[in-house]
Backbone as CSV, one residue per row, in Angstrom:
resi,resn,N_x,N_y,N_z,CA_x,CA_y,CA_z,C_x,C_y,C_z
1,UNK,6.831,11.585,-55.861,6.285,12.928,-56.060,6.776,13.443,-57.411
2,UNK,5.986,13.897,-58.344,6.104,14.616,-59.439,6.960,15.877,-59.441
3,UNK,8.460,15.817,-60.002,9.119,16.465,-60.275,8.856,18.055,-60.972
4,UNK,8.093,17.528,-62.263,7.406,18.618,-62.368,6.073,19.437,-61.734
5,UNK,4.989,18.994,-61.175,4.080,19.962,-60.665,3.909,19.019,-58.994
6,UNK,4.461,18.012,-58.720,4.378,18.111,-57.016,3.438,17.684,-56.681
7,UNK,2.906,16.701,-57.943,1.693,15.695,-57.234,1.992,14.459,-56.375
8,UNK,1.505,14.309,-55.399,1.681,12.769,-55.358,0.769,11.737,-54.785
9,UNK,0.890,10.806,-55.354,-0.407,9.515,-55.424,-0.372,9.375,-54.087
10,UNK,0.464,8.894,-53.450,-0.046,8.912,-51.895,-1.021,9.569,-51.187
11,UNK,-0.502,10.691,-51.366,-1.606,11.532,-50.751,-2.825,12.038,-51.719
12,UNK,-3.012,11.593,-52.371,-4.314,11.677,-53.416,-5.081,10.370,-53.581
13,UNK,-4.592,9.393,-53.305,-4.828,8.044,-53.385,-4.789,6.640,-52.095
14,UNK,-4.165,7.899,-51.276,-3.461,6.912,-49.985,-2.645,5.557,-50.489
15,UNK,-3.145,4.795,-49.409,-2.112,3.037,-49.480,-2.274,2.687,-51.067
16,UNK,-3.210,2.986,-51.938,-3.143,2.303,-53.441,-1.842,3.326,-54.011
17,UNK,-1.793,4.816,-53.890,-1.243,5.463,-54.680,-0.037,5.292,-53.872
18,UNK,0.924,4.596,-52.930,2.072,4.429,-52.571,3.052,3.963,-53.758
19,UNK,4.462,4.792,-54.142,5.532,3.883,-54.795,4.754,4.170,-55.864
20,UNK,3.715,4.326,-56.379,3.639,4.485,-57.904,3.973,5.548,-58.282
21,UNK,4.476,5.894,-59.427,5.031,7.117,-60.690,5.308,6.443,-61.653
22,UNK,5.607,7.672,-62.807,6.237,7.151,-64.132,8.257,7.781,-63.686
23,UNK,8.269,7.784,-64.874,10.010,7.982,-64.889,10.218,8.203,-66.158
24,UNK,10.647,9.761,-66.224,11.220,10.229,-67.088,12.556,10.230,-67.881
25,UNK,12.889,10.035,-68.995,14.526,10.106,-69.191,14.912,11.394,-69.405
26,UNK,15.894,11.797,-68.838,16.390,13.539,-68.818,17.284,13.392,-70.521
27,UNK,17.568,12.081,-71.288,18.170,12.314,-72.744,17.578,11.457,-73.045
28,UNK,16.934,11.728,-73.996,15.319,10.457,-74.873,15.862,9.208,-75.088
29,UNK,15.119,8.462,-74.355,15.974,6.877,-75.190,16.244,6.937,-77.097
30,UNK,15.833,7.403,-77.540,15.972,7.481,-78.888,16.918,8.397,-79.239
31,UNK,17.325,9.123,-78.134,19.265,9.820,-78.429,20.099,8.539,-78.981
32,UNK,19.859,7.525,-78.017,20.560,6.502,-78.278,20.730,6.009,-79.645
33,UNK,19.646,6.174,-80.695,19.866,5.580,-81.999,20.336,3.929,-82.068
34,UNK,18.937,3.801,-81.118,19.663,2.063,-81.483,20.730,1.336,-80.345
35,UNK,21.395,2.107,-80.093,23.039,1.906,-79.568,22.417,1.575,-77.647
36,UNK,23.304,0.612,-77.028,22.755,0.335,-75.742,23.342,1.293,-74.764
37,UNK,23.132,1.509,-73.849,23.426,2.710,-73.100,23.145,2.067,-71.554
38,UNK,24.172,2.561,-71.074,24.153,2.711,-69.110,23.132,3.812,-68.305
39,UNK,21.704,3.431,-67.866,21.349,4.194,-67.405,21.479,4.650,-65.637
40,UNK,21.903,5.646,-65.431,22.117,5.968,-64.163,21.074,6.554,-63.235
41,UNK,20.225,5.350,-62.802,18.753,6.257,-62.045,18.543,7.320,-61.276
42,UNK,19.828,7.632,-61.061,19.649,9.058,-60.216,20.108,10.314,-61.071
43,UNK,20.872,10.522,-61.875,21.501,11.290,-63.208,20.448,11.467,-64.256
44,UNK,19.878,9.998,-64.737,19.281,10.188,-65.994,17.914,10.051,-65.842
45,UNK,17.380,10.021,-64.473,15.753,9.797,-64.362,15.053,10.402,-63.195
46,UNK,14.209,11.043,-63.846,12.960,12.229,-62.400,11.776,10.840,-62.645
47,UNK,11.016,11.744,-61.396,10.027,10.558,-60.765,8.871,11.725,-61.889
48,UNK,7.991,11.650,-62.711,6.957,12.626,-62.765,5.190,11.693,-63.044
49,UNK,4.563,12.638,-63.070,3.106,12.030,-62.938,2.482,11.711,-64.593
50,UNK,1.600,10.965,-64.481,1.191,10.403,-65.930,1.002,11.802,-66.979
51,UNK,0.394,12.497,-66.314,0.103,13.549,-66.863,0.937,14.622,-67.598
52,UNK,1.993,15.119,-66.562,3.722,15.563,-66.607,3.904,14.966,-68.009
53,UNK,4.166,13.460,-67.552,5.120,12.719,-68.359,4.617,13.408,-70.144
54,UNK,3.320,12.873,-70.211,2.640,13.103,-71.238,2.820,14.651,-71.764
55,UNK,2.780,15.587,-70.880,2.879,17.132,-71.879,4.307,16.995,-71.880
56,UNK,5.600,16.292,-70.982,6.491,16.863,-71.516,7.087,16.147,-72.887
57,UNK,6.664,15.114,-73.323,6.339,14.663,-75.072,5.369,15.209,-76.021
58,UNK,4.830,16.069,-75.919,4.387,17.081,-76.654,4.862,17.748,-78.078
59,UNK,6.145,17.790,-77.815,6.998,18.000,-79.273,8.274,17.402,-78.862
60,UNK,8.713,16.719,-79.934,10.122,16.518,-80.138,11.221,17.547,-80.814
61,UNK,12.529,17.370,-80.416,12.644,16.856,-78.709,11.810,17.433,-77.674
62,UNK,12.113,16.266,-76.629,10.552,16.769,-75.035,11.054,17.842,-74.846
63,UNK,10.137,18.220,-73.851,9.871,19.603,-73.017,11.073,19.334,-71.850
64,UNK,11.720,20.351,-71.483,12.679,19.951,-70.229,11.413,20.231,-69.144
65,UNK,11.936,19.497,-67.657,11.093,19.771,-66.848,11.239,21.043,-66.594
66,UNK,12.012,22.054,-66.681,12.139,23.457,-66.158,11.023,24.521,-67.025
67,UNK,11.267,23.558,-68.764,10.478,24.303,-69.544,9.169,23.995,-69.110
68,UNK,8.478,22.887,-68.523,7.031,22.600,-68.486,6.822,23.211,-67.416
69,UNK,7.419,23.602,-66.538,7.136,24.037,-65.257,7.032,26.050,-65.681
70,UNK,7.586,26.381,-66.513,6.962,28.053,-67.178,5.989,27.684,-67.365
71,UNK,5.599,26.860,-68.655,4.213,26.814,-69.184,3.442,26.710,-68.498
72,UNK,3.802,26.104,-67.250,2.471,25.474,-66.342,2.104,26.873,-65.643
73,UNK,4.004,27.648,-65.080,3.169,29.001,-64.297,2.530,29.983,-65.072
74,UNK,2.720,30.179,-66.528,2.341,30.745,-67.696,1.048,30.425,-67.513
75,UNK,0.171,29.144,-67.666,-0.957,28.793,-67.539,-1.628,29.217,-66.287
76,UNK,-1.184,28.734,-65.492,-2.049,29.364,-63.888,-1.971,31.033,-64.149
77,UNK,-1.195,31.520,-64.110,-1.352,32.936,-64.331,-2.683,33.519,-65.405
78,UNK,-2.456,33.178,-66.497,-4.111,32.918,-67.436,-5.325,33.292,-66.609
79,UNK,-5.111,31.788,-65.884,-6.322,31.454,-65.396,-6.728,32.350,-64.166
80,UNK,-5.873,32.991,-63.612,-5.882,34.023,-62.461,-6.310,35.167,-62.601
């Protein structure tokens, strides 16, 4: 389920959309500069949807998920 807006393939997709997502890094692999790093899948990674993933690279550095999640209620509100 998408961390940021709470989609999930399962239930939009049934048995195909099971177990699929992307995975976000909460510190950009490119913090790293090269250098190898220990990633901790529960610390350094949210489950989010193709879509998510994509606006929260929008500008560098990404969008935090807290920040995409204003914009998003920022947006629905708009549209309301």
């Amino acid at each position: 389920i998408c961390s940021v807006c709470g989609f999930d393939f399962s239930v939009a997709y049934g048995e195909i959309g099971e177990g699929y997502i992307h995975v976000y890094h909460l510190t950009p692999l490119s913090a790293s500069k090269g250098k190898s790093r220990k990633v901790d899948l529960i610390k350094d990674l949210r489950p989010v949807c193709p879509n998510c993933h994509e606006m929260l690279h929008r500008t560098a550095p990404p969008y935090t998920i807290e920040k995409l999640q204003e914009i998003m209620a920022a947006g629905k509100a708009m549209a309301d």
